[in-house]
N, C-alpha and C positions, 0 to 999 in steps of 0.2 A: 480497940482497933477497928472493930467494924466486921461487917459479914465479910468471908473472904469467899472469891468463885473463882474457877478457873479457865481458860481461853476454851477450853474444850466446849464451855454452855454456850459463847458466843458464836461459831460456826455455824456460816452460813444465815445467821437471823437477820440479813438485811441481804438478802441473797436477788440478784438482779437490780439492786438503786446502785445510785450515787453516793460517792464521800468526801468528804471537803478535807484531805489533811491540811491541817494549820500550823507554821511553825511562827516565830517571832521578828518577821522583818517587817522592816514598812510595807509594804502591798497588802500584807494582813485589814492596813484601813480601808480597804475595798469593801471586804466582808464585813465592818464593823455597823452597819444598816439592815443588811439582811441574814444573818448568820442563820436567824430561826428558821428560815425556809430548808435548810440541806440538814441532814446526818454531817455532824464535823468530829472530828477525832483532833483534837487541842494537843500540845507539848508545853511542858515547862509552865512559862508567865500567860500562857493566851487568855487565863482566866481576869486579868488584869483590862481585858477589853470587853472582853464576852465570856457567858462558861459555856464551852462549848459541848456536844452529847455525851464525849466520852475525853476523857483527860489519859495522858500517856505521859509517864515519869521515868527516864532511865539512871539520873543522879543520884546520888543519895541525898537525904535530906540535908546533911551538913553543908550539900553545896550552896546551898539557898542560907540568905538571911531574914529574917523582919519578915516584912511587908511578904515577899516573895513567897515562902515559904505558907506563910498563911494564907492566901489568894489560892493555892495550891491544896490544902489542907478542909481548906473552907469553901472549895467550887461545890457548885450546885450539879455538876457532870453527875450526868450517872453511874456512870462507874470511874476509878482510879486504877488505870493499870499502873504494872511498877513490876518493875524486876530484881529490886531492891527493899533491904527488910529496913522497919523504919518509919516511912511514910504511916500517917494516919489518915482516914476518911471511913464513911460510913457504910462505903461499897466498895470495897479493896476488890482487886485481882492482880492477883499473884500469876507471873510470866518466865520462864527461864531461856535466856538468849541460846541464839541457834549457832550457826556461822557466818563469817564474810563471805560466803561461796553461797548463800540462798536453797545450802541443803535440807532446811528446813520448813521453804515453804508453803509444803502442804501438813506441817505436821500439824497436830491438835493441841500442841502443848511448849514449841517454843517457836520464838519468833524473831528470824535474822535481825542482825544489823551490820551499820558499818556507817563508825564516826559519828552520825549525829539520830539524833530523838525521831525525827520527822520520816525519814527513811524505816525505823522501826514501826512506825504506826501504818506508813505504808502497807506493809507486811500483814498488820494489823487489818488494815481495812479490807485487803483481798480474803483473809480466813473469814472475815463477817460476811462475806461473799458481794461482794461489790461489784458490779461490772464495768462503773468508768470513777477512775479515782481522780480528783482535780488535789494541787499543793495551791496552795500560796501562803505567803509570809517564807519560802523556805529562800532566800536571796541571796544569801552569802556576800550583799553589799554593805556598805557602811550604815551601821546606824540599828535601832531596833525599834520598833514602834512606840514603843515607853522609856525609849530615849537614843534621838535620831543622832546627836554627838558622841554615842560611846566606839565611836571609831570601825575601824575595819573587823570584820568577825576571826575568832580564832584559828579557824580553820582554815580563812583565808591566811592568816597570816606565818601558818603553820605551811603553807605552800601544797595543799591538800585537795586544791580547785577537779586537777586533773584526775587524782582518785576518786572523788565524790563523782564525777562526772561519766567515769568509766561505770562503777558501780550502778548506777542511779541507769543509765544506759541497759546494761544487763537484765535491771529489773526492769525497764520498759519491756524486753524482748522476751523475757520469761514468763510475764505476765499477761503479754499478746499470746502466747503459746496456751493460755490455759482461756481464753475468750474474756482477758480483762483490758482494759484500756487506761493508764497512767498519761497525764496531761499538768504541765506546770503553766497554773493560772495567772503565774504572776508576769510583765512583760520589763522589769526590771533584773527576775532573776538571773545569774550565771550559770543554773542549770542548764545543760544544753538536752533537753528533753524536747519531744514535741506542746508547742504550745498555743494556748488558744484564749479566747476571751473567757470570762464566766460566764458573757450571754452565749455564745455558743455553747458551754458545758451544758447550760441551761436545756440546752435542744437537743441535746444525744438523749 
């Protein structure tokens, strides 16, 4: 299984940079040139483009098949968080989910969610101590960057827009409260967060 560590040794070790969470939409091809330059926190398939510094797995492995699961298994990321028993890799960490209320996140040991991966790495990036978090790939439009036909995303279709959007909101404003900055890179996403270019993220 690999060394296991826990969130607790990551706190604060990237305290005042930047973080690229990544999830799996199209807009992720933006970054598919320069990834090497930022700290990125990956979900799920992103190692399918790039492996990104740090990989975040909230599925269990059965969700995944083939190809997927090995891309996942076999990233070069430095660490593999997961909050689920299962996954293999050579740098595990082990995570235990918090709440949909974000009463968790200062804790040293678990770390909110709510609905999707990307949002948990959020979470993720502010305990690494980040001080301006950029998303892209998180889009909730059709399509995924390793396969732009597989239609409308579940969540969309689950009628969850306005959830994710309330929530995603809160954490901008909780996260402004503690001197960090959330910004969604992507100009296709449906997130309605504040958003900017990467070259601008570039400049903060």
């Amino acid at each position: 299984m690999g060394l296991v560590k826990s969130v607790k040794e990551f706190m604060k070790i990237h305290d005042g940079e930047k973080i690229i969470v990544c999830g799996c939409g199209t807009s992720l091809e933006k970054l598919k040139n320069s990834y090497d330059k930022y700290i990125t926190i990956g979900v799920n398939d992103v190692p399918a483009m790039f492996d990104p510094t740090y990989l975040l797995v909230t599925d269990h492995p059965g969700r995944f098949y083939g190809r997927r699961k090995e891309l996942i298994q076999d990233s070069s990321a430095k660490f593999l968080f997961t909050c689920v028993k299962g996954w293999r890799h050579p740098r595990l960490v082990h995570f235990e989910l918090g709440s949909k209320e974000l009463r968790s996140l200062d804790s040293t040991s678990k770390i909110d969610h709510f609905l999707n991966s990307p949002y948990v790495a959020v979470g993720l990036a502010y305990k690494m101590g980040a001080k301006h978090i950029g998303l892209i790939g998180v889009d909730f439009t059709e399509g995924h960057f390793y396969n732009h036909k597989d239609g409308s995303h579940p969540l969309i279709k689950a009628n969850y827009l306005r959830r994710l959007n309330s929530a995603y909101q809160v954490m901008v404003t909780e996260l402004a409260k503690r001197g960090t900055s959330l910004y969604n890179l992507s100009e296709i996403s449906k997130l309605e967060i504040p958003k900017i270019s990467l070259e601008k993220f570039d400049e903060l």
